[in-house]
Residue, then its C-alpha position, 0 to 999 in steps of 0.5 A: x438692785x431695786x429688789x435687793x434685800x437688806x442683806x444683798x445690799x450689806x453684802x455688795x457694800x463690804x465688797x466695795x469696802x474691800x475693795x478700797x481697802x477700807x479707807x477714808x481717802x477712798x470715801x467719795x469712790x465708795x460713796x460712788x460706787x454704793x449709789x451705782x444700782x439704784x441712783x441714790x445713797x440709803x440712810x443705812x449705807x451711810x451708817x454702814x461706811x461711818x462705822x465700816x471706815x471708823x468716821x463720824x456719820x454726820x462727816x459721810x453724810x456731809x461729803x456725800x451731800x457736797x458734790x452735786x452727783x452723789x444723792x440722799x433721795x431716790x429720784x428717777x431712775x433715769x436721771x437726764x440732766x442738760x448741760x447749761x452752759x451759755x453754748x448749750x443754749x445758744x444750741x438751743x438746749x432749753x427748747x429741746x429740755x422743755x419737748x423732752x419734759x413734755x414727751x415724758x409727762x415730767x416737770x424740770x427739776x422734779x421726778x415722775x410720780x412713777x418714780x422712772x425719770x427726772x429731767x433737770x440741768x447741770x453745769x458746763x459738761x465739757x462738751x461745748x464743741x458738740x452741743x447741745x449735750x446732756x447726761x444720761x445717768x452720768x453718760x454724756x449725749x453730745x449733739x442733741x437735736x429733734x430727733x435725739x431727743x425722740x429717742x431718748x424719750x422712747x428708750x425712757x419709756x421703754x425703761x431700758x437700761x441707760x447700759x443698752x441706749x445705742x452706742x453711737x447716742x454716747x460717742x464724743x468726738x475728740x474735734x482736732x481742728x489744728x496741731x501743734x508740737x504737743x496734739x501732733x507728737x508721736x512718741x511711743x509710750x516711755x519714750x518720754x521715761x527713756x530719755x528722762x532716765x538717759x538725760x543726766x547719764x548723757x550730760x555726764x558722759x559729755x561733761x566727762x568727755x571734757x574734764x580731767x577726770x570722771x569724778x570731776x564731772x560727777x561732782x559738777x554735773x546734774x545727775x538723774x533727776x535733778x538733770x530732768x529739773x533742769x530741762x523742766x526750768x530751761x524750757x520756761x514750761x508754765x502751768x496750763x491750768x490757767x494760774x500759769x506757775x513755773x513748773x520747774x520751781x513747783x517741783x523742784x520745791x516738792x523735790x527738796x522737802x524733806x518730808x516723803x512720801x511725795x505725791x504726782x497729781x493730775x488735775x483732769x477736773x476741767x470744770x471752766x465753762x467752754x473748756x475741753x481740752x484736757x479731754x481731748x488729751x486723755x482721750x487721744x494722747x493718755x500715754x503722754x499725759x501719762x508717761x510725763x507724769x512718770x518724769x515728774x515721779x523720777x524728778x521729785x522723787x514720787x512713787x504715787x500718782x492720782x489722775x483726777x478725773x472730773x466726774x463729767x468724763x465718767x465715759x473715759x474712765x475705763x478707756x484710761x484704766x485699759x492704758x494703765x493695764x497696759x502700761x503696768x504690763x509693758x514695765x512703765x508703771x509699777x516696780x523697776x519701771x524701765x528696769x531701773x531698780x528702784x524706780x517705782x511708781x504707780x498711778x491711780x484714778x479717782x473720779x470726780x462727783x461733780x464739784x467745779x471748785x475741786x478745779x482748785x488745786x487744794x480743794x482737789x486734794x481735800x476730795x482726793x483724801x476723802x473729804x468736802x472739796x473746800x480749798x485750803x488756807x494757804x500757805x503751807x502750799x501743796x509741795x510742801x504739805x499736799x496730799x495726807x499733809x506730804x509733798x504734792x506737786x499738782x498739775x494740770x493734764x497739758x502741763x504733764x504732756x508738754x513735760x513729757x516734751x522736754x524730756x525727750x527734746x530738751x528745755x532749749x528746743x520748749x523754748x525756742x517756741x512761742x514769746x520770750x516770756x510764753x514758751x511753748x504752745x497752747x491747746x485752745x478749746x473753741x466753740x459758740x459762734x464758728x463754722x469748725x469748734x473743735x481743739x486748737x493748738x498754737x505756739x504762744x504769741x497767737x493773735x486772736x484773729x488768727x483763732x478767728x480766722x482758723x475756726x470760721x467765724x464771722x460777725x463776731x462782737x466778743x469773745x471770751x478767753x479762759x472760760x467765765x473767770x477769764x476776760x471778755x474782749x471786743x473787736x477792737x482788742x483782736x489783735x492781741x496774743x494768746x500769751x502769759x503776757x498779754x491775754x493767759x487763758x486756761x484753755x477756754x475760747x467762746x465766741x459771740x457773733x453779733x447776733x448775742x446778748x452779751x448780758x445774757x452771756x454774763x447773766x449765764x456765767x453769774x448763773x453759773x458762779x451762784x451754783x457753784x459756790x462751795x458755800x464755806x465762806x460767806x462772802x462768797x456764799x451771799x456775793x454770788x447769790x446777791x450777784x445773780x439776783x442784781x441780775x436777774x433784776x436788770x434782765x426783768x427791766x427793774x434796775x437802774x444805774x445804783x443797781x451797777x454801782x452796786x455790782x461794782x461795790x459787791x466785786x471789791x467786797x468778793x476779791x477783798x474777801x472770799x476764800x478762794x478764787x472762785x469768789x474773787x473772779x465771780x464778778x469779772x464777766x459782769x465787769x468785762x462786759x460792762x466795761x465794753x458792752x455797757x448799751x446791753x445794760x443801760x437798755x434794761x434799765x427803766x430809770x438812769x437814777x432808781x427803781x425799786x426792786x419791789x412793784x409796789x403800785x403793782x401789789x396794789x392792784x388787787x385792792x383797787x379792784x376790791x375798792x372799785x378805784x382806779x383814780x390816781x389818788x390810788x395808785x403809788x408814784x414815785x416822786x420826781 
């Protein structure tokens, strides 16, 4: 729409309007959806949506300038931004970034004089099995390489539209490497709905079966959806998101608060570096992911749902809409689902603009309604005071399927998997250093060796568990358990063989914290600046050991401060790695005691040339 007037751009902007009703907990997919033509967002469309939805403009403009994939300045008409997580460029993305930026005459982080491109990076995409990756005007290109890279400069060039690149340079593969109770089920979409619905008529009828009469049975016997509550709680299911809450007791306190309406959220905003799995759900098992959250609408007594989907999987967005028609058509979703009079119950999806802290579950409810993804002050919490201030139970996209398990298998079945205080399985996303990255499912209680083992590696000296705000293991602790006990993971799994620098790894991650800070609070807005400079400080070899006392100092200053979890886990991977791989540290330092930040015999060196000296009365010591 570059050519369009004033009055095709007014015209195409109140169909948008119309189309979300004209509602403020719609304004970052309107603010989407405005930007689509032409890759950014006009002063006179931000205008119009303020006056449109009856909001401040400085609030439009402020959500739009928040996420990262939302912009208020023209830039290239073909944006290619370069996934930057640590296994990205252990892929080697930065060579390939920096040939791409020569084949097409453009430097890193700014446009064409023409106007046609910019080339820049972007955090974890969610493709860590299939790297390098980038995103082409949001569509993900796994796999890149010499020749891809060709391509992608020549379709540039040619200045053909993103819409018409071939189609194999955008398929993701969903990499399945093992299966478990949940990858490996084959039930058919509503089965999980069937028997949720069935469950508190079968315990009826079997108590009844026993009691002198069917009234006694009614009065002791949990019915509909508190029997589904039940099997949830009996399973043991815990969240899969990584904070690994009892399911049973979220919704069961969503279930009895007295307010409604009462809101089902899934949480698909999968932003931890080296996580995947969620996609991988959604793209092979959507009905589950799907059909679960339906049981959790029956057991909390919900008629809306949102799946929210990061904004990184752009690409299935369309595919799961196709399996929301469909299931609307076959009566699983909408009025009377099941034929069930009364039970109804939709969902909706809205698409993440790229803001990894909108993984909290507060912050994703504050974007849902339309605003910053800044996380709440808690309490009150979600079930109590959630979505538009009602009941909301938030939930992680594996949480969901395993809870469509439960419903048809039964919570004594969940929990006869995995440890006695982990129940089930988990979905692992592996990848770095490993003949076969890919999704891997285990029952609780797996040992890391035995993820090793399956996925091909070999010579590995670390490996991260849960992404940059997890732990970071040794050799020596490979024999512990994938379990809530022992090592909790939301998913991630990256492994390092001995050929890495383990400080380039953490440097990465703090990188990657920096960026990320949503900047409500400062001390997390500062800690993770001056964190990643500290770094920076040591990679350039001008730290010292008051250098790492200081990072220690500036992580009790972040977990006793900061306003929510990102801030208190920033400093873990600089603390993991100094605990086990202290020499990668201490082989950067030029002194055990001090170094000044600052060369100042360097800054020096240009009067000494004017002056002619060079004796050491000119130059700066430090004294011994």
């Amino acid at each position: 729409m570059s050519n369009a007037t004033s009055a095709d751009r007014q015209r195409r902007l109140d169909a948008i309007l119309e189309r979300h009703g004209r509602a403020r907990t719609e304004l970052v997919q309107i603010l989407q959806e405005v930007q689509e033509p032409e890759g950014w967002i006009r002063p006179e469309a931000i205008t119009a949506i303020a006056r449109a939805l009856e909001l401040p403009r400085a609030r439009v403009e402020g959500v739009a300038g928040f996420y990262s994939f939302l912009h208020l300045a023209p830039g290239g008409r073909f944006r290619l931004r370069f996934s930057d997580n640590i296994t990205d460029r252990m892929a080697g993305s930065a060579p390939l970034l920096a040939r791409l930026c020569q084949m097409l005459w453009v430097e890193r982080g700014r446009t064409s004089e023409d106007g046609l491109v910019s080339v820049d990076t972007t955090s974890c995409t969610g493709m860590c099995d299939q790297p390098p990756a980038l995103l082409a005007n949001g569509w993900p290109i796994p796999r890149l390489d010499d020749s891809r890279i060709g391509q992608i400069a020549e379709l540039v060039r040619s200045q053909q539209p993103v819409e018409q690149w071939p189609r194999e340079l955008f398929v993701v593969d969903d990499n399945i490497r093992r299966k478990d109770i949940l990858l490996g089920a084959s039930l058919a979409p509503g089965e999980a709905i069937r028997a949720a619905l069935a469950r508190g008529r079968s315990a009826l009828n079997e108590r009844a079966s026993n009691e002198r009469s069917w009234r006694e049975a009614i009065e002791v016997t949990p019915q509909g959806p508190r029997a589904v509550l039940e099997e949830i709680k009996l399973a043991g299911l815990r969240g899969r998101g990584g904070a690994g809450f009892t399911t049973g007791l979220k919704w069961e306190a969503c279930a009895t608060a007295p307010a409604t309406p009462r809101y089902v959220v899934c949480n698909a905003d999968e932003g931890e570096p080296g996580t995947f799995k969620d996609r991988v759900l959604l793209s092979a098992h959507a009905d589950l992911v799907f059909d679960g959250m339906t049981v959790a609408a029956h057991a909390v007594g919900a008629r809306h749902g949102f799946l929210y989907l990061r904004g990184e999987y752009r690409h299935l967005l369309a595919p799961l809409q196709a399996v929301l028609d469909r299931r609307r058509r076959e009566g699983l979703l909408g009025a009377n689902i099941c034929d069930r009079p009364g039970f109804d119950f939709d969902i909706a999806i809205h698409l993440g603009a790229g803001a990894y802290v909108c993984g909290e579950e507060s912050a994703l409810i504050e974007s849902l309604e339309g605003k910053r993804g800044i996380p709440r002050s808690r309490p009150p919490y979600p079930v109590t005071s959630g979505f538009l201030k009602q009941p909301t139970i938030v939930n992680n996209v594996e949480t969901f399927g395993a809870a469509a398990l439960i419903a048809v298998r039964g919570g004594e079945w969940y929990r006869g998997i995995g440890t006695a205080r982990s129940s089930g399985s988990k979905i692992l996303s592996v990848s770095g250093d490993c003949a076969r990255p890919g999704t891997y499912e285990y029952p609780f209680g797996t040992t890391v060796r035995d993820v090793l083992d399956d996925c091909g590696a070999e010579f590995t000296q670390a490996v991260q568990v849960s992404g940059a705000s997890g732990i970071c293991i040794d050799e020596t602790e490979f024999d512990r358990r994938i379990a809530f006990e022992d090592l909790p993971t939301a998913g991630a799994f990256m492994i390092f063989d001995e050929s890495r620098d383990i400080f380039e790894v953490a440097r990465n991650f703090v990188q990657f914290f920096a960026h990320e800070s949503c900047g409500f609070c400062t001390p997390c807005r500062v800690g993770t600046t001056l964190l990643r400079k500290l770094m920076d400080k040591l990679a350039a070899g001008l730290g010292s050991q008051h250098d790492l006392a200081q990072i220690v100092d500036l992580n009790h200053l972040l977990q006793a401060a900061s306003h929510c979890g990102l801030g208190h886990t920033a400093c873990n991977p600089v603390l993991d790695t100094l605990k086990r791989f202290r020499p990668a540290y201490e082989q950067r330092l030029v002194s055990l005691e001090y170094a000044p930040a600052f060369d100042l015999d360097g800054a020096l060196a240009r009067a000494r040339a004017m002056t002619g000296r060079d004796d050491p009365g000119a130059h700066f010591r430090v004294a011994p």
